[in-house]
N, C-alpha and C positions, 0 to 999 in steps of 0.2 A: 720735560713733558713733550709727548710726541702731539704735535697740531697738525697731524698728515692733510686735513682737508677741512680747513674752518669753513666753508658753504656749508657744506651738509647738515643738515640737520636730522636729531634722532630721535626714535619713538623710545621713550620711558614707561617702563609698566611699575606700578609697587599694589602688591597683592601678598593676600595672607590674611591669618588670622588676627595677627598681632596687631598691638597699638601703635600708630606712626606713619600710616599711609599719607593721610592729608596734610600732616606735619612734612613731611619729606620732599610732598611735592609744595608745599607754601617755601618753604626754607631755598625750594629751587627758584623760585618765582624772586626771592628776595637779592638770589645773588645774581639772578640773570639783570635787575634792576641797577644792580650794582655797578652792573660789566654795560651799562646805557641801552638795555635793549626792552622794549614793548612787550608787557604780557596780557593777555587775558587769561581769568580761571570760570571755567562753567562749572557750580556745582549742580550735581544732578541728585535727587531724592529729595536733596538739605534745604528746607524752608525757612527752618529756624535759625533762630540768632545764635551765632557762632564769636567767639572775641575774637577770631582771627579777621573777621568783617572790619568792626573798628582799626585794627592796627593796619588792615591794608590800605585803606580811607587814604593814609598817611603818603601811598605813593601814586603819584598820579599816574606812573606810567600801568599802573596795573586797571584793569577792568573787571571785577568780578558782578558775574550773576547767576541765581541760583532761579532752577530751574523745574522744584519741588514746593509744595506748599505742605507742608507737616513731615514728620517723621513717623511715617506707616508701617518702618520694617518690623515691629510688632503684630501687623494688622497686615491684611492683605491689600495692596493697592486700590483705588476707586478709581473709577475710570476719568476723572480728572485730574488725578496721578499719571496716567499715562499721557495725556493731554501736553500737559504740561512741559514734559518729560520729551514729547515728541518737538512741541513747540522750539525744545529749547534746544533739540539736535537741528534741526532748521538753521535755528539762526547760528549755528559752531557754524556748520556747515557754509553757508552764505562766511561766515568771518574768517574759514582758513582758507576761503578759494577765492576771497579779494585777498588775500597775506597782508594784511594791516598788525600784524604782530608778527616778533620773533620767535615766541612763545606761546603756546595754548596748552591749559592744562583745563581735562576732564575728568573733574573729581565725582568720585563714584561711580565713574561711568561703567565699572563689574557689577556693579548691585544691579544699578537697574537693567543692564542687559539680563540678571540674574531672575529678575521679577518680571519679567518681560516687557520692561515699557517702550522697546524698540529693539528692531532686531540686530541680531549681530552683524549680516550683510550690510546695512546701513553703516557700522562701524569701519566695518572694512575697507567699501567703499573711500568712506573719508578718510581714512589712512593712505589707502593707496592713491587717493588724490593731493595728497598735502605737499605744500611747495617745497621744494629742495632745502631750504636752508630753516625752515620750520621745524622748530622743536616742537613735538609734541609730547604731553605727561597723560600717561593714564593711571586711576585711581582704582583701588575699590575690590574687596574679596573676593574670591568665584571666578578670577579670572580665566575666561573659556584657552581652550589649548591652544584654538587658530589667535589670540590676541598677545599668548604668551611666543610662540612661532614668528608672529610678524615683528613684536618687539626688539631693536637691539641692546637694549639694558633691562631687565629684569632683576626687581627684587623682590622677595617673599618675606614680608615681616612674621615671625612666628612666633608663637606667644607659647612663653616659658611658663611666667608667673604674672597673676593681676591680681592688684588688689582690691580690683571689685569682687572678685569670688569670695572676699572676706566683709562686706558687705557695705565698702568704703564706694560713699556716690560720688557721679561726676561732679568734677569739681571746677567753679567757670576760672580758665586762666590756664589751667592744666585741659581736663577735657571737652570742652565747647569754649 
């Protein structure tokens, strides 16, 4: 393995349509835990209960907070949707310019730039401010072109086959 420069820290994108974004960045979260290092995960849109909430309880070095009250992406946002939403880029914000983690992963943060509950400059901005050795993960479909540009790991989950198109529901343990 080439370790050319363990400081650095790098921005992760996973977008697409496919199933596995939030899984990808948890699964990151789990092994950065592993390797003794401080996460937080902001989710953004997701108010509801997730099984991945419970299992994360389990590590103390993780922080999650969810930064949504319902699941709207059926419905068009309420303005305390955006509220929220804005609330919760705030406080990322305030959390990766003290660097009290090694890790910060913003999940969904493509939806809601997508839905417009903050702007993308605001994204930007906190990319381009994040401490050197700061991993950061972004989550979430619709990833705009300047987020896929500033990323150095990009990946696009792409959905082949679901078996919800066959009218198989979510199911808790697999999807929430």
């Amino acid at each position: 393995m080439n370790h050319s420069n363990p400081q650095n820290g790098y921005i992760h994108l996973y977008t697409g349509n496919g199933k596995g974004k939030t899984t990808a960045a948890m699964g990151l979260a789990i092994r950065a835990v592993g390797a003794g290092k401080s996460v937080f995960i902001a989710q953004f849109v997701k108010g509801m209960y997730y099984s991945e909430l419970e299992a994360l309880k389990r590590f103390t070095e993780i922080t999650l907070k969810q930064y949504g009250l319902d699941c709207f992406i059926v419905n068009k946002p309420t303005q305390n949707d955006i509220e929220a939403a804005q609330k919760g880029l705030i406080e990322v914000s305030r959390i990766i310019s003290e660097n009290r983690y090694n890790m910060v992963i913003l999940d969904e943060v493509c939806i809601a730039l997508h839905y417009h509950l903050f702007g993308l400059n605001e994204i930007v901005n906190l990319l381009n401010h994040k401490p050197q050795p700061m991993e950061i993960v972004l989550t979430g479909r619709y990833a705009p072109q300047e987020l896929i540009a500033m990323a150095d790991l990009v990946t696009e989950m792409q959905e082949i086959k679901h078996y919800y198109k066959r009218g198989v529901k979510a199911r808790k343990g697999i999807e929430y």
